[in-house]
TORLOMAR-205359 format. One record per residue (C-alpha): residue number from 1; residue in one letter; x negated, y negated, z. Coordinates in steps of 0.5 Angstrom, whole numbers, plus 500, padded with zeros to 3 digits. Example, Ala and Ser with C-alpha at 12.3 -4.5 7.8 and 13.67 -1.06 7.14 Angstrom:
BEGIN
  nr rest east north  up
   1    A  475   509 516
   2    S  473   502 514
REM end
This chain:
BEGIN
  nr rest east north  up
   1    X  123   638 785
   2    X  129   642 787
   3    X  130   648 783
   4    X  138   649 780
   5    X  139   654 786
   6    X  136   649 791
   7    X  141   643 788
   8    X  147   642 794
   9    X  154   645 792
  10    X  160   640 794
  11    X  167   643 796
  12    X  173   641 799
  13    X  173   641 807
  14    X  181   638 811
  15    X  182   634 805
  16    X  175   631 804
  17    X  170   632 799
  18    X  163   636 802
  19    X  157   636 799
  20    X  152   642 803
  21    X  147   639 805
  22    X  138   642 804
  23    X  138   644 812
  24    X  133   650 811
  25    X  131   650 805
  26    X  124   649 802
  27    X  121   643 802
  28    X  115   641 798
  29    X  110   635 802
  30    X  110   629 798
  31    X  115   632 793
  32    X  118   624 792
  33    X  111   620 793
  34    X  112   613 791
  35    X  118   612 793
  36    X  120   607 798
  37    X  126   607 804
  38    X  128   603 810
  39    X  132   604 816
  40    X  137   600 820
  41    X  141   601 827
  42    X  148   596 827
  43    X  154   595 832
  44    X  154   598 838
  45    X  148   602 840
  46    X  149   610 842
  47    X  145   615 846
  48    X  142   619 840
  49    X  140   613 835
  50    X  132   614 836
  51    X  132   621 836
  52    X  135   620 828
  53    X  130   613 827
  54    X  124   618 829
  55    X  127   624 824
  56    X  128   620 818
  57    X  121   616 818
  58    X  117   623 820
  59    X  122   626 814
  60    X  121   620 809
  61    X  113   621 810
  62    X  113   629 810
  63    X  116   627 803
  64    X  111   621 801
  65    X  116   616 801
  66    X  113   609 804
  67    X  118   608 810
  68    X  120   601 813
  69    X  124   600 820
  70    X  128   595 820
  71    X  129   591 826
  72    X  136   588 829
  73    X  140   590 824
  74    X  143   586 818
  75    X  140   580 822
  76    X  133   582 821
  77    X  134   584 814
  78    X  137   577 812
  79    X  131   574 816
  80    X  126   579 813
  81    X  119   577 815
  82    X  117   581 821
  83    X  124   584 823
  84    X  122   589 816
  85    X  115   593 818
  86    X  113   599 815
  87    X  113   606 819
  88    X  107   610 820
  89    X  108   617 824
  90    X  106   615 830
  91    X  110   609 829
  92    X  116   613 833
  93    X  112   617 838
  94    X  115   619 844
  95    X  122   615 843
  96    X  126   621 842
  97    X  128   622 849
  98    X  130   614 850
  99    X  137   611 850
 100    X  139   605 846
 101    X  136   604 839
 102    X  128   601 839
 103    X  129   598 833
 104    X  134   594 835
 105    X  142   592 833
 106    X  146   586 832
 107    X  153   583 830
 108    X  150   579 824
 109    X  156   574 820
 110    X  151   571 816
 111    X  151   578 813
 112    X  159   577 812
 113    X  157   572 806
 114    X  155   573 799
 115    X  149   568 800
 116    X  147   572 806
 117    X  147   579 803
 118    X  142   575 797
 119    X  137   573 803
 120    X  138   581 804
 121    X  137   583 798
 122    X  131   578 796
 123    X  127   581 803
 124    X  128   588 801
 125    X  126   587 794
 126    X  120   584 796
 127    X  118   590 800
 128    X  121   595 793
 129    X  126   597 797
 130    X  132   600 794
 131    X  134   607 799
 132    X  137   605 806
 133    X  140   609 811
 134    X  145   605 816
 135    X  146   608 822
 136    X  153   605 826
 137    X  160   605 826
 138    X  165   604 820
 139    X  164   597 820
 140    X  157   597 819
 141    X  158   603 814
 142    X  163   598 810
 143    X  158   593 810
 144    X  152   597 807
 145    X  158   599 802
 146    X  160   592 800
 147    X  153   591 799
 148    X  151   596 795
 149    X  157   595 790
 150    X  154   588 789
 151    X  148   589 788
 152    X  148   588 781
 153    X  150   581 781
 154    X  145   579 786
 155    X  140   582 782
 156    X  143   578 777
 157    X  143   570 781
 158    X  135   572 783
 159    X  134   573 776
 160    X  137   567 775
 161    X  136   563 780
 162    X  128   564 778
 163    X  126   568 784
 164    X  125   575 781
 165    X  123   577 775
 166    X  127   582 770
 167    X  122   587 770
 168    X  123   588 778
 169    X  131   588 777
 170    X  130   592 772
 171    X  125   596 776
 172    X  130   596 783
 173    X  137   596 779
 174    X  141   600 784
 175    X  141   601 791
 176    X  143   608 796
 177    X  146   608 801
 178    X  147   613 806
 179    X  151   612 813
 180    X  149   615 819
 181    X  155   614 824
 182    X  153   612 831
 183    X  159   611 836
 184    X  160   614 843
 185    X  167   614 841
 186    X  167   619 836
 187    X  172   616 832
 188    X  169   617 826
 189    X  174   621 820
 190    X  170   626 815
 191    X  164   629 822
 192    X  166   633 827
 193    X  161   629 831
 194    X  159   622 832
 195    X  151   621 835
 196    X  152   617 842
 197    X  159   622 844
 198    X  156   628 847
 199    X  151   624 851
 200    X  158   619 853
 201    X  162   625 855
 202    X  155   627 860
 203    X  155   619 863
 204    X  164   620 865
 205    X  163   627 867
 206    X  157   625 872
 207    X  161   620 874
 208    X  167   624 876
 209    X  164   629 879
 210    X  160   624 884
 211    X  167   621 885
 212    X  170   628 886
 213    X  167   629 893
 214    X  168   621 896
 215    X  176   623 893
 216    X  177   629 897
 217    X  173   627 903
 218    X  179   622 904
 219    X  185   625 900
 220    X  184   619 895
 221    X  187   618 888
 222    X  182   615 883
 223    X  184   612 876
 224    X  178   611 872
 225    X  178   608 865
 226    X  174   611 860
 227    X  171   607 853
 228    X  176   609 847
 229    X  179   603 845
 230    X  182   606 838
 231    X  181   613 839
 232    X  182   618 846
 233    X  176   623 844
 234    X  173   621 850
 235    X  179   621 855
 236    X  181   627 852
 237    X  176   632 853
 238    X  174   628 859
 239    X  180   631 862
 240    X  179   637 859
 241    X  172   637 862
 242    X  174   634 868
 243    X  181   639 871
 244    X  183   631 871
 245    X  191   631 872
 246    X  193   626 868
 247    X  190   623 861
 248    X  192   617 857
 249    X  191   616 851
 250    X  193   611 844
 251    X  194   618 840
 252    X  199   621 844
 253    X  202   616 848
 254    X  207   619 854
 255    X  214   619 854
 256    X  220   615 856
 257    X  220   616 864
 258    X  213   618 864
 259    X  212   615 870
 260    X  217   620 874
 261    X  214   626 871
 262    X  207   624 874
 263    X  208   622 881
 264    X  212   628 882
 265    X  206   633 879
 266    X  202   629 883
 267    X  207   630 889
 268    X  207   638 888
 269    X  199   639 887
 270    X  199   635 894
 271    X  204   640 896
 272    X  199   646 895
 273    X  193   643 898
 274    X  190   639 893
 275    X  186   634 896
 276    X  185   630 890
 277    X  187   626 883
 278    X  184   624 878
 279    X  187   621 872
 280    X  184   618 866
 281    X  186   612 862
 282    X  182   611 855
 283    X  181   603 855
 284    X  186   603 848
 285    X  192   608 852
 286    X  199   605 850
 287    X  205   608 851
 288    X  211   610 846
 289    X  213   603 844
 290    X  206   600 844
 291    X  205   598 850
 292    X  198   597 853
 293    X  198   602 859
 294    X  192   599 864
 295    X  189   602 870
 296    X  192   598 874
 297    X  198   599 872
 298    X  197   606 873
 299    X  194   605 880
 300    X  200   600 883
 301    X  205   605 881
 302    X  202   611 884
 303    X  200   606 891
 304    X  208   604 890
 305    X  211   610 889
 306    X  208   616 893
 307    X  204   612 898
 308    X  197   614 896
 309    X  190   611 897
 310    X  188   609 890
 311    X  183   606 887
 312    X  181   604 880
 313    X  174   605 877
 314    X  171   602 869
 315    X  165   606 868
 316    X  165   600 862
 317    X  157   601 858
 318    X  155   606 863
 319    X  157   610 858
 320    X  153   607 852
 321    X  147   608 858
 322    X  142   614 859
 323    X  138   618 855
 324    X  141   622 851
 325    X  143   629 851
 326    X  141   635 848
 327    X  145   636 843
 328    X  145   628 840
 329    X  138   629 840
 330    X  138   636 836
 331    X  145   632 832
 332    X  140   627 830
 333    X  135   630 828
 334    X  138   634 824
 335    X  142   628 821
 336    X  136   624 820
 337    X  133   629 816
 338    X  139   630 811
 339    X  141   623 810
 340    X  132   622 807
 341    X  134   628 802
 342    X  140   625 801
 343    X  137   619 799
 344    X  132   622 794
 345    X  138   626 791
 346    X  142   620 790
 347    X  143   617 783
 348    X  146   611 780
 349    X  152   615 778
 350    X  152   619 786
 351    X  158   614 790
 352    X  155   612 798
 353    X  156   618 802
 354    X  156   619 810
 355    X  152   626 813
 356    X  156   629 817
 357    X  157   634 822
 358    X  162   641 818
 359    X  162   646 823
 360    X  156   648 825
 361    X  152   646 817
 362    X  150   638 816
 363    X  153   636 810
 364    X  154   630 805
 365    X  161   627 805
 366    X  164   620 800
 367    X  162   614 805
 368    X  169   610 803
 369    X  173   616 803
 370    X  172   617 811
 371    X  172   610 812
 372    X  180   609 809
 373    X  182   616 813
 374    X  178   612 819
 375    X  183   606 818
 376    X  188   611 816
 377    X  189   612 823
 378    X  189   606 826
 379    X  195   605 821
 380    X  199   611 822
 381    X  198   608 830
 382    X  201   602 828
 383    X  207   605 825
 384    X  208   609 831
 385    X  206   615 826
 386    X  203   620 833
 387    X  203   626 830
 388    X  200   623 822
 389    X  194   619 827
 390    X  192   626 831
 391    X  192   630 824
 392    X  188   625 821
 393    X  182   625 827
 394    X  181   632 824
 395    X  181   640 827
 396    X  176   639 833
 397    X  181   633 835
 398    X  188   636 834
 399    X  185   643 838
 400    X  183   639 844
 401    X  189   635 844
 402    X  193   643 843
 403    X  189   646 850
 404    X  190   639 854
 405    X  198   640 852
 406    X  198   647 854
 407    X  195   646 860
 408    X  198   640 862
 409    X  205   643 861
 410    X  202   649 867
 411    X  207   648 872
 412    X  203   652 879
 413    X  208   657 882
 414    X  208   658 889
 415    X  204   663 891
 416    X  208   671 891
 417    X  214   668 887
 418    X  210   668 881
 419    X  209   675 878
 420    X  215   676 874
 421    X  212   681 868
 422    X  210   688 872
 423    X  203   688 868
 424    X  195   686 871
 425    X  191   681 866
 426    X  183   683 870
 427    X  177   678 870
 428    X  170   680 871
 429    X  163   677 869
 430    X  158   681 867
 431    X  150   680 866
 432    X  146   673 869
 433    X  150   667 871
 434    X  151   661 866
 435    X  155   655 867
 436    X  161   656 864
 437    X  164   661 867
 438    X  167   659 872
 439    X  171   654 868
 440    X  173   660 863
 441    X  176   663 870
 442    X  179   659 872
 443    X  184   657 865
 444    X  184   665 864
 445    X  188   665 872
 446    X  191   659 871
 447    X  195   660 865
 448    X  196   668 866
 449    X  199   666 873
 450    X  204   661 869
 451    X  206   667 864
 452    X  208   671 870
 453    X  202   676 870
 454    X  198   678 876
 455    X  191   677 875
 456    X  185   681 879
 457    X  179   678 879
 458    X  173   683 879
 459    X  167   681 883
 460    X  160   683 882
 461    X  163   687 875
 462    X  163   694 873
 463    X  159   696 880
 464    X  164   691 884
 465    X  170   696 880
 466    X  168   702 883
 467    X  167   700 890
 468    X  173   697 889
 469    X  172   690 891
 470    X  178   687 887
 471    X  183   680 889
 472    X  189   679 887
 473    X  187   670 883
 474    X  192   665 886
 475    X  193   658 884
 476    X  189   654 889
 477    X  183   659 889
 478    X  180   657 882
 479    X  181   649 883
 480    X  175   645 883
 481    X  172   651 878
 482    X  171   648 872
 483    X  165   644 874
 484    X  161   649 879
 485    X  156   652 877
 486    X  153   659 879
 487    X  159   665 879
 488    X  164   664 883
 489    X  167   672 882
 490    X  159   674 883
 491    X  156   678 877
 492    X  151   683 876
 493    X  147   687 871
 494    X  150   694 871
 495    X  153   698 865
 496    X  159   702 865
 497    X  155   708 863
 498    X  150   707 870
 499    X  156   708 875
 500    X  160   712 871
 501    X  165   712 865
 502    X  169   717 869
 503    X  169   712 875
 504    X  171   705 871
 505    X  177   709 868
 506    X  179   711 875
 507    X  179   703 877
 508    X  182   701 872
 509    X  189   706 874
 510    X  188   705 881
 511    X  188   697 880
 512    X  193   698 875
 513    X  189   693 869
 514    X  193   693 864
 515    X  188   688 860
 516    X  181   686 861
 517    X  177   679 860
 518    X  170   680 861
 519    X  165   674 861
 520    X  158   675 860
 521    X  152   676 855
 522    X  149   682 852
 523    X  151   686 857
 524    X  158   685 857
 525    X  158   686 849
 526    X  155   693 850
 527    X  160   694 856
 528    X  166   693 851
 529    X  163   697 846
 530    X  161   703 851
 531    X  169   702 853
 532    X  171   702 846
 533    X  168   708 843
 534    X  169   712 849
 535    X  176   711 848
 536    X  178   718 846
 537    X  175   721 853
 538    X  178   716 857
 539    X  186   713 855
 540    X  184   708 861
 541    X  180   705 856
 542    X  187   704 851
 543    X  188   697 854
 544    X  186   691 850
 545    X  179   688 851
 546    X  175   682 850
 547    X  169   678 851
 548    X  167   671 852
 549    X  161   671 850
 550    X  157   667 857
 551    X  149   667 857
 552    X  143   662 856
 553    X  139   667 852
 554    X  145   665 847
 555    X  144   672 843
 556    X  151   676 843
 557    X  152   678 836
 558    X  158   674 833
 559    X  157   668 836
 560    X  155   662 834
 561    X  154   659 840
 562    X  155   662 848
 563    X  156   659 855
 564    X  151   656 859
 565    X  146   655 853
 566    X  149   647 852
 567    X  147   646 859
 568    X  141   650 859
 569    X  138   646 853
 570    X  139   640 857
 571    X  135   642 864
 572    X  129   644 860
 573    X  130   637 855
 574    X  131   633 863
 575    X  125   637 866
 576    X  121   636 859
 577    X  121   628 859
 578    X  120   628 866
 579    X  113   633 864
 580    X  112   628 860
 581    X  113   621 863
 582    X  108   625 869
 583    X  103   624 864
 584    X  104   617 862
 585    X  098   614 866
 586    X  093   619 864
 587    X  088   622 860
 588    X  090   625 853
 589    X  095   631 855
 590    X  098   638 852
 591    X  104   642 856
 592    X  105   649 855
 593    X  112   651 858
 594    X  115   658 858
 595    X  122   658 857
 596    X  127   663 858
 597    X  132   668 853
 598    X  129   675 853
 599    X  127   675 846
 600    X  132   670 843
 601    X  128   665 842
 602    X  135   659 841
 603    X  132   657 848
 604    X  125   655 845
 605    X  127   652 839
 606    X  132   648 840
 607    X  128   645 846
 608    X  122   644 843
 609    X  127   640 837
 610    X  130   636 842
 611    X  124   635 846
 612    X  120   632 840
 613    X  115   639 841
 614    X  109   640 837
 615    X  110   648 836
 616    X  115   653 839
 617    X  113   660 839
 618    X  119   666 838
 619    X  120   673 837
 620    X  124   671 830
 621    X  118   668 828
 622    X  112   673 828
 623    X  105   670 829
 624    X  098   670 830
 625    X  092   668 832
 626    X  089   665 826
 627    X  097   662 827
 628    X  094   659 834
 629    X  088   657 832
 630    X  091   652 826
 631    X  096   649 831
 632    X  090   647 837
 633    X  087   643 831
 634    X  093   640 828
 635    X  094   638 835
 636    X  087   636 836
 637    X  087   631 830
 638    X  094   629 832
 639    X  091   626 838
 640    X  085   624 836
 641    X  089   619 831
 642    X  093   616 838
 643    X  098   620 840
 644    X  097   621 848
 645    X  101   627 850
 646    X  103   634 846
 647    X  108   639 848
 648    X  108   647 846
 649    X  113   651 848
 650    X  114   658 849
 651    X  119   664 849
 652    X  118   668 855
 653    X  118   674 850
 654    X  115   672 844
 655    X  109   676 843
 656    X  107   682 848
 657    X  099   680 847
 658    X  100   672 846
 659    X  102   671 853
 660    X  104   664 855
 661    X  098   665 860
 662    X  093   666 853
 663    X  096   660 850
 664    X  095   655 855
 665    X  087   658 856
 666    X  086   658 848
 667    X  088   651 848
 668    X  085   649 855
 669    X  078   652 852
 670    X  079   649 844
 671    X  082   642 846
 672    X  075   640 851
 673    X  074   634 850
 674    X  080   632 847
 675    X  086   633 851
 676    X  087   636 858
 677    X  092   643 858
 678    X  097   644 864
 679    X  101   650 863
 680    X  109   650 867
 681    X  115   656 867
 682    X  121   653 869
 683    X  124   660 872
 684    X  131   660 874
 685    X  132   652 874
 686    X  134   653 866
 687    X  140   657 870
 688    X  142   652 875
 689    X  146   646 876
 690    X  153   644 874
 691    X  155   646 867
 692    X  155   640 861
 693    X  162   637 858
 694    X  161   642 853
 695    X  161   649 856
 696    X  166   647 861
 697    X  170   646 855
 698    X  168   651 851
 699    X  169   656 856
 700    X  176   653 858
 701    X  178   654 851
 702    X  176   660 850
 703    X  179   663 855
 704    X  185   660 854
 705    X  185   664 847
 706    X  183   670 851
 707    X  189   670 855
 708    X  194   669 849
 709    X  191   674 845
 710    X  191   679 852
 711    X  198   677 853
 712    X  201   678 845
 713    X  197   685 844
 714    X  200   687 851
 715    X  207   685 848
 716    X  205   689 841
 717    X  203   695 844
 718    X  207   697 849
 719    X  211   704 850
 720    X  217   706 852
 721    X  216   707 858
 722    X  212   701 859
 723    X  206   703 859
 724    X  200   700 854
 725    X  196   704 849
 726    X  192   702 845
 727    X  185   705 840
 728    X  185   700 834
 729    X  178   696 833
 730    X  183   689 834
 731    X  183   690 842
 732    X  176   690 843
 733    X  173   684 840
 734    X  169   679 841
 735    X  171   672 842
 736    X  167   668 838
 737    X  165   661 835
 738    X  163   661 827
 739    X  161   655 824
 740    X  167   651 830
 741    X  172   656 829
 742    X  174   661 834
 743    X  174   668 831
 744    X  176   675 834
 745    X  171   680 832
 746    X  172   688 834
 747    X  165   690 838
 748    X  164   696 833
 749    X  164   690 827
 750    X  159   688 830
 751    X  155   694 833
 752    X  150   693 826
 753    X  149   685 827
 754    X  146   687 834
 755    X  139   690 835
 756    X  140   694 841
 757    X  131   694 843
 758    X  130   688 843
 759    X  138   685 845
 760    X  139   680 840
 761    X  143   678 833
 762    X  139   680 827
 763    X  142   674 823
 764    X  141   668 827
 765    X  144   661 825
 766    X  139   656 828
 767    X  133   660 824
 768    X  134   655 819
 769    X  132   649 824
 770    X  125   651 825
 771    X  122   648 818
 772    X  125   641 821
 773    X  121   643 827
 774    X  115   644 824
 775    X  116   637 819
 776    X  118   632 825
 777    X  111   635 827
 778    X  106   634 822
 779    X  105   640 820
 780    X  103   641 813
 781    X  106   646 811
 782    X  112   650 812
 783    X  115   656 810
 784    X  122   659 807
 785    X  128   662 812
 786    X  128   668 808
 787    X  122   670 808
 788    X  122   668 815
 789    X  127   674 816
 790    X  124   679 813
 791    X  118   679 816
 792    X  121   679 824
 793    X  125   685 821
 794    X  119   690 818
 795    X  116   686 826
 796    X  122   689 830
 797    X  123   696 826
 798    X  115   697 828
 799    X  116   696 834
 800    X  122   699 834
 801    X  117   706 831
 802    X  112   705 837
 803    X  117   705 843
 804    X  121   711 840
REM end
C-alpha cells in the first residue's frame, strides 16, 4: 500500500480543486489483488480510446485487480451477459495504434431510466463489480455520476425485490467512478487536453494541406467546415496551424460589418500575391446576436463580392477517423494508468473525479465541478457573455484565442514602406533542421515587420553571418512557412567559437543587428551562452538575445518540450505500426529499431509508449547484460502465451558497447525457435516531412513571445544616442516551455542544468514515464525515479572521468 509520502496532494489550479496524480512513483505488483474494475467507452468515439482501454486493464492486472471490459457502452452494461467479459493481458494486444474504440460505444435511453441503471447495476454486481472508469464526453460522465449517486437506493430495490442478497449489498455498498473524457473537440473544462483532439487536428490539417496545393494551382478560395458545435478549439488552433485567413468560431463571434472587413483582407493579400485563401467555420460558428454563420454563407458572400472561385469543403467524421497520433497514444496511456490508481485510492467519502491533463503532471480533479464549469460556458454563450465563455475554457484556450487576434490584426505593409523604428530584429537557425522553424520564422518576420522593425534573416547560421549571407525578410517571402518542413534559411552545426568570437561581432556591427532570435537545438543554447558570457570582450554581443529551442533530440535545458520533437514521435509511431502490420502475416516476430536523439533518450521512450514497445534502451537509464538478457526471456514467455510480435526500440547513444547491432544479435540468437529477429534504423526519416499542428503552433507562439519581448528590452535599454547596450542575464534567455507555461530562462541559469559531454538536461520530466512503460509491458518489477537519476548521474561523471 501507499505510504503517507506517496498519498496524492490536492491544490487549486484556475478555480478548480486538483489532486497530484501517482505518475512515477513506485508501484508495488499486485498491491490491490482481489479487487475488481470494469471498462466502458460511451458517446461519440475519439482517436486515442484504445490506447487508454489497453493501459487501464494491463495497469488494473499490474495491481491484481480482475479486469472487465465492457462492450457498447451503458447499452451493454444493461444487457450484461456477454457485452461485460473480463480482461486478460493480451486481451488488448496490439490496439493501441487502432482509431475508434474495440470495445465499442453507444447512445443508450435505457440507461436514462431508473429501471434501467437497475439492470445496470444487477449485471455489474453480479461480476462484483463496484470501480469503473467512463471514458467519454460530459454527458456520459454525468450519467456515471447520476448512477453513482443512486447506487444506494438500488442496492436497496434488489434487496427488496429479493434478487441480491444483504450481504452482497453490503459487500458492494459503493460505486467509484472515475471519468476519462473522450472528445475531439476538447470541450471539456478542468483538462488542458481531450483524448481524440490532437490526432482531429492532424485528420484538419492534412486536409488543408492537400487542398492548399489544388487552391493556389487555380487561385481559388476554400471554405472548410471543421467539427466544433459548441466549442471552437479546433477551428482555432487549426487556423493557427494552418496560416488559415479567417476563423469563425461560437466563442469569439465577428463583429458587426464583419463581412466587409474580411472581403477586403481577402482583396489585400491578393493584391500582394497570394494565390490562395482559406477560411475555416467551426460547425458551431454564430455571429454577434447568434446567428448561425455557415459555410455557405461564407462561401456566397465571397463569390458575390470579390468574384473569387470558392468552394466549401466538410470534413465531417473524417476528423474522428484514422489513427491516432502520438500524443493521444502517450495521453492515454498516461490517463489510463492514473484513473486505475484513482479508482483503488478512492473511498465512500472520495466525490467522483476526472483525470486530467495540468501542464504537463496528470491529475485528479471533481468530476461535477467540471461538468457545471463545461456547462457554464454554453450559458455564458447563450447569455452573449464572450468574454466569461473564453475565460471558462481555460489558460491553453484563452492564449490561442490571444496569438490568433494578434496575428489576425497583422495588417502586410507594402514592401519598403514598412520599416519605420531605425533598429534590426535577425533571425537564424542553428543546429540540425526540426519541423517548427520555419513556422516560428515566419511569425517572428510577420510580427516585426508589422511593428515597423527591419528583419535580416541569417542563412546557414553562425557561418552564413561571417560570409555575409544576410537578407533583409519581406512579407511574401514567409507565406506558406508555417507548414513546410526542412529549414527555409538553412541551418548548420557550427559554434560562434570555430569562426571566431571577433568575426560574429564584427557581423553583427556591420549588419547592423540590434536583437537576435536564434532557433535551434543544443547547439543554438551554448552559441547564446558563448555570446552571453563573452559580453565584457565583445559589446556587439550587449544586444538582447533568445533561443527557441528547436530539435527532435528534445535536450535543450529549460524546456519541457522543443520543435520538431512532436512531429518526430509521430514519423517513428507511423513507421512503427506499418514495422509491425509487416509482420501480420508471418511467424512470430521482434523488432529492434534505433532511433535518433544523440544521448537523449525522450525520442526512444516516448515512441516506445506509443508504440506499445517491449523495452526501450536509453542513455538515462544504465544497464546490463544481465538486464538484456531478463528482457529476451520475458519477451520470449510473452510470445509463448500467444502475443505475435515484439517491438525493442533503441537510443542511437544508449550504451558505447551494447550497440544497436549486439541487440538485434542477442535476441536473433536467444530467441531461436521462438521468434524471428528484424532489425531497422530510421535514419533521417525521423526528421523529414511536414511539421504536425503541434509544433506549427508551438513555434508560431513561441516566436510571437520572442519578438515582443525583443522589442520591449529594445525599447528599455536603449541609450541616448540611440544605440542599445545590454549585459543583464535577462537578455540572453531561453524560451522555454515548463509544465504548459512559456518561461524566459537566462542561459547562464541554465548552464548547470546542462551536462556539456553528453549535450542533455540533468533533470528530465519525462523519467517519470519509464515505469508506465515497463508495467504496460509486463514486466514484473519496476523501479524507483529517484533512484533511476541517481544511478545515470554517478554513470555520466565516470565517463566524464574517462574522457577527461
Amino acid at each position: 500500500m501507499a505510504s503517507e509520502a506517496d498519498k496524492p496532494t490536492a491544490e487549486r489550479r484556475q478555480s478548480i480543486w486538483v489532486t497530484i496524480g501517482k505518475e512515477g512513483k513506485q508501484i508495488a505488483k499486485n498491491s490491490f489483488s482481489g479487487k475488481t474494475l470494469a471498462v466502458f467507452t460511451s458517446g461519440g468515439d475519439a482517436q486515442g480510446m484504445n490506447a487508454a482501454v489497453r493501459a487501464i486493464v494491463r495497469m488494473g492486472i499490474y495491481v491484481g485487480c480482475n479486469v472487465y471490459l465492457i462492450k457498447e457502452g451503458y447499452q451493454g452494461m444493461v444487457d450484461g451477459g456477454d457485452h461485460i467479459v473480463q480482461a486478460e493481458w493480451k486481451t488488448v494486444t496490439n490496439i493501441i495504434q487502432k482509431g475508434g474504440t474495440v470495445i465499442g460505444s453507444a447512445r443508450c435511453k435505457d440507461f436514462q431510466t431508473w429501471e434501467g441503471r437497475v439492470k445496470a447495476a444487477y449485471n455489474l454486481l453480479q461480476k462484483g463489480i463496484t470501480n469503473l472508469v467512463c471514458i467519454g464526453g460530459d454527458g456520459s460522465l454525468t450519467g456515471a455520476n447520476q448512477f453513482r449517486q443512486d447506487w444506494t437506493k438500488i442496492l436497496e430495490e434488489l434487496v427488496s425485490t429479493g434478487k441480491i442478497t444483504p450481504d452482497k449489498a453490503k459487500e458492494c455498498s459503493h460505486l467509484n467512478i472515475v471519468g476519462l473524457v473522450g472528445s475531439i473537440d476538447n470541450d471539456f473544462c478542468g483538462t488542458d487536453m481531450t483524448i481524440g483532439a490532437d490526432s482531429a487536428l492532424h485528420r484538419i490539417i492534412e486536409a488543408i494541406d492537400n487542398i492548399a496545393t489544388t487552391a493556389s494551382s487555380h487561385q481559388r478560395c476554400f471554405v472548410m467546415e471543421v467539427m466544433g458545435r459548441h466549442c471552437g478549439y479546433l477551428a482555432l488552433v487549426a487556423a493557427l496551424a494552418s496560416e488559415a485567413d479567417w476563423v469563425l468560431i461560437p466563442e469569439w463571434p465577428p463583429e458587426k460589418g464583419w463581412e466587409d472587413v474580411l472581403c477586403e483582407k481577402l482583396s489585400q493579400e491578393r493584391k500582394m500575391g497570394q494565390r490562395l485563401n482559406i477560411i475555416i467555420v467551426a460547425e458551431g460558428a454564430i455571429d454577434s446576436d447568434g446567428k448561425a454563420i455557415t459555410p455557405d454563407y461564407v462561401k456566397d458572400l465571397v463569390s458575390t463580392k470579390l468574384k473569387y472561385d470558392t468552394r466549401v469543403t466538410i470534413l465531417g467524421h473524417v476528423q474522428r477517423g484514422g489513427n491516432p497520433s502520438a500524443f493521444d497514444r502517450v495521453l492515454s496511456c498516461r490517463m489510463g494508468a492514473e484513473a486505475v490508481l484513482a479508482l483503488m485510492d478512492a473511498t465512500p467519502e472520495t466525490p467522483a473525479c476526472v483525470i486530467s491533463l495540468d501542464g504537463n503532471q496528470t491529475v485528479r480533479v471533481p468530476l461535477l465541478e467540471c461538468v457545471a464549469r463545461t456547462k457554464a460556458v454554453q450559458k455564458a454563450m447563450d447569455e452573449k457573455d464572450f468574454d466569461k465563455a473564453v475565460q471558462l475554457r481555460g489558460r491553453s484556450f484563452q492564449n490561442n484565442l490571444n496569438e490568433y487576434r494578434r496575428l489576425n490584426r497583422v495588417k502586410a505593409r507594402h514592401e519598403g514602406n514598412g520599416h519605420t523604428h531605425p533598429y534590426n530584429l535577425a533571425v537564424m537557425f542553428v543546429g540540425a533542421p526540426a519541423c517548427g522553424m520555419n513556422a516560428a520564422a515566419r511569425a517572428f518576420a510577420r510580427i516585426g515587420l508589422t511593428e515597423g522593425y527591419g528583419v535580416l534573416g541569417i542563412h546557414y547560421g553562425f557561418e552564413g553571418l561571417v560570409h555575409d549571407d544576410v537578407t533583409p525578410m519581406h512579407w511574401t517571402e514567409v507565406q506558406g512557412w508555417a507548414g513546410a518542413g526542412g529549414a527555409r534559411l538553412k541551418t548548420a552545426r557550427v559554434m560562434p567559437d570555430k569562426v571566431g568570437l571577433d568575426k560574429v561581432a564584427e557581423k553583427l556591427k556591420k549588419f547592423n543587428i540590434h536583437a537576435l532570435l536564434v532557433v535551434g537545438g543544443f547547439e543554438a543554447f551554448q552559441s547564446i551562452l558563448l555570446l552571453a558570457e563573452n559580453r565584457d570582450k565583445h559589446p556587439e554581443f550587449c544586444i538582447p538575445m533568445i533561443v527557441i529551442p528547436a530539435t527532435i533530440s528534445n535536450n535543450v535545458p529549460g524546456t519541457d518540450f522543443s520543435l520538431g520533437a512532436d512531429t518526430s514521435l509521430n514519423a517513428i509511431a507511423d513507421i512503427c505500426d506499418r514495422i509491425k502490420q509487416s509482420a501480420s502475416g508471418t511467424k512470430n516476430r521482434v523488432f529492434v529499431i534505433e532511433t535518433m536523439g544523440g544521448y537523449c533518450g525522450y525520442l526512444a521512450t516516448m515512441s516506445a509508449l506509443a508504440g506499445g514497445a517491449d523495452a526501450a534502451y536509453i542513455f538515462e537509464e544504465p544497464f546490463g547484460i544481465a538486464d538484456l538478457q531478463a528482457d529476451v526471456a520475458h519477451l520470449a514467455a510473452k510470445i509463448k502465451d500467444g502475443v505475435k510480435r515484439g517491438l525493442i526500440l533503441r537510443n542511437e547513444n544508449a550504451n558505447p558497447n551494447y550497440t544497436s547491432d549486439f541487440i538485434y544479435r542477442l535476441y536473433a540468437e536467444e530467441g531461436k525457435g521462438i521468434f524471428q529477429c528484424r532489425f531497422n534504423a530510421l535514419g533521417h526519416m525521423q526528421q523529414g516531412g511536414r511539421p504536425s499542428p503541434f509544433d506549427r503552433n508551438l513555434g508560431t507562439k513561441m516566436a510571437s513571445k520572442c519578438c515582443e519581448i525583443l522589442i520591449q528590452q529594445l525599447e528599455a535599454h536603449k541609450r541616448p544616442d540611440g544605440s542599445i547596450f545590454t549585459n543583464t542575464r535577462d537578455t540572453a534567455t531561453v524560451l522555454g516551455l515548463v509544465k504548459q507555461r512559456s518561461q524566459f530562462i537566462p542561459v547562464q541559469e541554465l548552464k548547470d542544468q546542462a551536462d556539456f559531454v553528453h549535450r542533455i538536461p540533468k533533470e528530465n520530466w519525462w523519467l517519470k514515464l519509464r515505469p508506465l512503460l515497463r508495467i504496460l509491458a509486463k514486466h514484473e518489477t519496476t523501479y524507483e525515479v529517484d533512484v533511476c537519476k541517481e544511478e545515470v548521474h554517478e554513470y555520466a561523471k565516470a565517463e566524464e572521468k574517462l574522457q577527461a
